[in-house]
N, C-alpha and C positions, 0 to 999 in steps of 0.2 A: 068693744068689738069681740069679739068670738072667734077669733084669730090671733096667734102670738106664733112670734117668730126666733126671739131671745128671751131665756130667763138664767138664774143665778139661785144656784140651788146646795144645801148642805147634805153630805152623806156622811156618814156614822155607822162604821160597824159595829159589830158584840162584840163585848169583854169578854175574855176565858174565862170558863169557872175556875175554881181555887182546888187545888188538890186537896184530899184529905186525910188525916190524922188520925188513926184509930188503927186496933191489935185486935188479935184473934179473940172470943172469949167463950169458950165451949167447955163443957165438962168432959172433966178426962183429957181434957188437951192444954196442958202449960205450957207457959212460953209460945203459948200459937203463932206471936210475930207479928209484925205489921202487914196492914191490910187495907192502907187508906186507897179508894182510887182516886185516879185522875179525874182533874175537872174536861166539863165537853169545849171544844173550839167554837168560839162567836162566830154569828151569820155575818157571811158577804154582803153587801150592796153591789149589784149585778145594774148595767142600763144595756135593754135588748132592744131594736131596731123593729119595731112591729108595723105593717103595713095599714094595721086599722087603725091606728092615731094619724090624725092630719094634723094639726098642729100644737103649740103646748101651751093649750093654754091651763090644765090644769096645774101648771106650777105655781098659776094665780095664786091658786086656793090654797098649796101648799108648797111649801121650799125647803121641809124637814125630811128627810128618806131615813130613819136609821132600822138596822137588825139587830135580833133578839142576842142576847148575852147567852151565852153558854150555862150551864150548871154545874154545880161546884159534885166534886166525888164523894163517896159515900163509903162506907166501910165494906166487908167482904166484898173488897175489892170491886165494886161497882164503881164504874166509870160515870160520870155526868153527861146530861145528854147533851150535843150540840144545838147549836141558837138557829133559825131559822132564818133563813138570808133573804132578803128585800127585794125583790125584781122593781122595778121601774122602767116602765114602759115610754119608747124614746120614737117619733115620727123615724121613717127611714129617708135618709141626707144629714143627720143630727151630726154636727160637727162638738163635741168636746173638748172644752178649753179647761188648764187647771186658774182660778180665781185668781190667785196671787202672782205669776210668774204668766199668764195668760198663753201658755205653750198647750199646743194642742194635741191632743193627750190620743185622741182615736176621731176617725169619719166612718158612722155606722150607717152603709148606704148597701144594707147585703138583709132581706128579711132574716130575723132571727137571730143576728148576729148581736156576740155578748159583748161586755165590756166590763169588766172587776175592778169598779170605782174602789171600794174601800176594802178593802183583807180584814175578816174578824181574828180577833186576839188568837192567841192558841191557849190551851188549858193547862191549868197549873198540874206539877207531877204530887202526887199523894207517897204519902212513907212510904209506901213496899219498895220505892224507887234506891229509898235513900242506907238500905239496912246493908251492912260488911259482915266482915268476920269476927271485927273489935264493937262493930255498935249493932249491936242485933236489936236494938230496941230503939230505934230513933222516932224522935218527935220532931222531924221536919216535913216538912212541904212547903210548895210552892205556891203562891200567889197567880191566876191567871194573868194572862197577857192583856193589855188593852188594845180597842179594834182600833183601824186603822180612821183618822174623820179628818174630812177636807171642806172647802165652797169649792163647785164643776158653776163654767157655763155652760151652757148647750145654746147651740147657734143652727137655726133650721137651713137650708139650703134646700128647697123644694127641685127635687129629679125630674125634669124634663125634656124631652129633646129637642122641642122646638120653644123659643122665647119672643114672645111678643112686646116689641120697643117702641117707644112711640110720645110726641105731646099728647098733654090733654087735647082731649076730642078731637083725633084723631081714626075715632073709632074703632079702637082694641077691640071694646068689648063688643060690639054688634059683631066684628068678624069670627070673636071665639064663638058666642053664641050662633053665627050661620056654620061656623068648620065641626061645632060639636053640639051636643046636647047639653051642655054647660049654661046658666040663666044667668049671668051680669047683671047687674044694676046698668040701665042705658037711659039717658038722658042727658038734655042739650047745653050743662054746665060742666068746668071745668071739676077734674079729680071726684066724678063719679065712682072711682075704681078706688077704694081707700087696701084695701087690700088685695094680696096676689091671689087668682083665679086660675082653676084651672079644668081643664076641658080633653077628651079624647076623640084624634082624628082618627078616622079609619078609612081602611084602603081596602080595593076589592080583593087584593091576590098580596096582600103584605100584611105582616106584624102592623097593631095601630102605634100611633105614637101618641105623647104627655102634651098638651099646647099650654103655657104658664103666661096669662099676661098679668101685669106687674101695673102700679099707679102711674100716671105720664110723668114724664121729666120734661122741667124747663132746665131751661138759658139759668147756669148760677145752683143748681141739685147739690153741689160738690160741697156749696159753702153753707147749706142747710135751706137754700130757697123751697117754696112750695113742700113736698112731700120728701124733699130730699133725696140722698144715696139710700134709704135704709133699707130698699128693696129688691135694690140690684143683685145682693147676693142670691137670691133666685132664678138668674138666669146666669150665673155663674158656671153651673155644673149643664146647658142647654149646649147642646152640638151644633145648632143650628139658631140665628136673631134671625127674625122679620121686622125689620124696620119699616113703619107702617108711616107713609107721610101723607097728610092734605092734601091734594092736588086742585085745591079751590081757592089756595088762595093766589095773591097777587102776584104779575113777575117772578122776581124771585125766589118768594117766599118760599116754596116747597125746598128750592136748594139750602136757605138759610134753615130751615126746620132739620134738614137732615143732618148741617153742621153741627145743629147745636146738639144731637144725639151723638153724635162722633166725640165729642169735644166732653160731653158730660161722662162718657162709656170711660175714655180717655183719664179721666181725671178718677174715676173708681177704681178701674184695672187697665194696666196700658196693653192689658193681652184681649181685652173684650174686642175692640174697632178689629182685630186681624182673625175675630172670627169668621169662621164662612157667615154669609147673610147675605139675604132675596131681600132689594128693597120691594116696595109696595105702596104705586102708587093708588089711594082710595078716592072714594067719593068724585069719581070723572062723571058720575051721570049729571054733576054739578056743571061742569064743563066743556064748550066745546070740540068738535074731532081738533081741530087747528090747534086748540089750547092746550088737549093732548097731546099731537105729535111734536108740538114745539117744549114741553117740559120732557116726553120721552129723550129728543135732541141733547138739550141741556144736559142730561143726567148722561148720557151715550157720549158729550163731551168730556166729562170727567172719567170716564172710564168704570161709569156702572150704570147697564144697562136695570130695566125697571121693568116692573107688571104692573098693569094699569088693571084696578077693579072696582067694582061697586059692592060692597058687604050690605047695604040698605039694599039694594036691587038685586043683587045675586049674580052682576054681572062680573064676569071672570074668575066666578067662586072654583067649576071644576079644573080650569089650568090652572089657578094655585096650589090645589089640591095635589093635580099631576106631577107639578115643581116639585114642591112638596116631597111628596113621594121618593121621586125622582133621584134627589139629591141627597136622600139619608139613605136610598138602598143601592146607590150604588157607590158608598161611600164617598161621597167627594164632601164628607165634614171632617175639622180636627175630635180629637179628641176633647172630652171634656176637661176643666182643672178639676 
């Protein structure tokens, strides 16, 4: 797949160079004195939050980041150059766990923004450092510093506002693809969507927003059923779920479908189900008015009410949109975690 969402990666910064050891030696001038420089400071390994990576999967191909070493000093007092520091370019949402102690280290969700994985060594001091009153002629120096080297994971959490929930075939992706110019895999078998898609609505007179659908979840995701939890943390950081139910199937299957979103949402994060969320019922052009207004009922018995659409027919595409709209600008969502 051409999509990753976790990897587990080493950084390594540069060693200091080593300071140096060496005296004056010109004619006409004795005793000229020590003159070793300083070694230069090893390169950082830097990870910055860039908007043009979408996902990592180039840590495939690589899992080694280290920066250049410093160079060691030289006599009449020349200093050694500094190592060159590593940039590693990181999707923005990149959450940073340290390997061993798996404490999370930074959430780089701001373009640009840096993060100083490994500190290069600092440079050793050269003789002219080490000369007094009593040792005018010392033969010491220092040894550079060794850079700082760990294993990061980086963990994606893809930034959207709105999160598309749902079983399979359910029709996620035919609605991303009607609400955006986003192209889904669509077809009439279960976990078409093997990874998270993502899609931009836009408004006549509003900022657009992110639409992120994610693979279906069954009945059992928690315990590693079908595609599992591994995707959820995608709509983690989403202000706003569309829970997208069937309305074709039987009795009362649409309410059993929406349980078992609750219940799976539940067992990921106990803060996901008291997100704000528009259910959404789809596929009524399958259905008739009576079959509608008796699941609309149902769902008004528990205390959430529903929008009934057709994302295959386009019916009730612009009052989702409106919803939509509606409910991110005039704030009535929480904040993201």
């Amino acid at each position: 797949m051409g999509f990753a969402d976790e990897a587990k990666f080493y950084v390594g910064a540069g060693k200091g160079g080593n300071g140096c050891v060496s005296f004056r030696r010109e004619k006409f001038v004795p005793r000229g004195g020590p003159n070793g420089g300083d070694g230069g400071k090893g390169g950082d390994v830097w990870l910055v939050a860039d908007p043009g990576v979408q996902s990592l999967i180039d840590f495939r191909f690589r899992s080694h980041f280290k920066a250049e070493s410093g160079q060691g000093g030289q006599g009449s007092d020349k200093h050694g150059r500094g190592g060159s520091d590593c940039i590693v370019p990181v999707p923005m949402g990149s959450v940073i766990r340290d390997a061993e102690s798996n404490e999370i280290l930074v959430d780089l969700t701001e373009p640009g923004q840096r993060f100083l994985a490994a500190r290069g060594g600092r440079g050793g001091l050269g003789n002219r450092h080490f000369a007094t009153s009593t040792n005018r002629a010392p033969r010491q120096a220092t040894p550079g510093k060794a850079g700082e080297e760990r294993w990061l994971v980086v963990e994606l959490k893809i930034l959207a506002d709105v999160g598309l929930i749902g079983l399979p075939n359910a029709g996620k992706s035919t609605l991303l693809s009607r609400l955006s110019a986003a192209t889904p895999k669509i077809a009439d078998y279960p976990f078409t969507t093997l990874v998270p898609q993502l899609g931009v609505l836009h408004f006549p007179h509003a900022r657009p927003c992110v639409l992120a659908d994610i693979p279906g979840l069954i009945e059992g995701a928690h315990q590693g059923v079908g595609l599992g939890h591994q995707f959820l943390r995608h709509v983690e950081r989403s202000t706003m779920l569309l829970h997208l139910v069937d309305a074709s199937g039987e009795e009362n299957q649409p309410l059993r479908d929406y349980q078992v979103l609750m219940d799976e949402l539940a067992a990921y994060n106990d803060a996901l189900p008291q997100r704000t969320k528009l259910i959404v019922l789809n596929k009524v052009d399958l259905i008739t008015a009576e079959r509608r207004e008796e699941l609309e009922r149902l769902f008004a018995e528990i205390g959430m009410p529903v929008l009934a659409i057709s994302a295959q027919c386009g019916v009730g595409l612009d009052t989702l949109k409106s919803r939509i709209g509606a409910m991110l600008d005039q704030g009535q969502v929480e904040e993201s975690i």
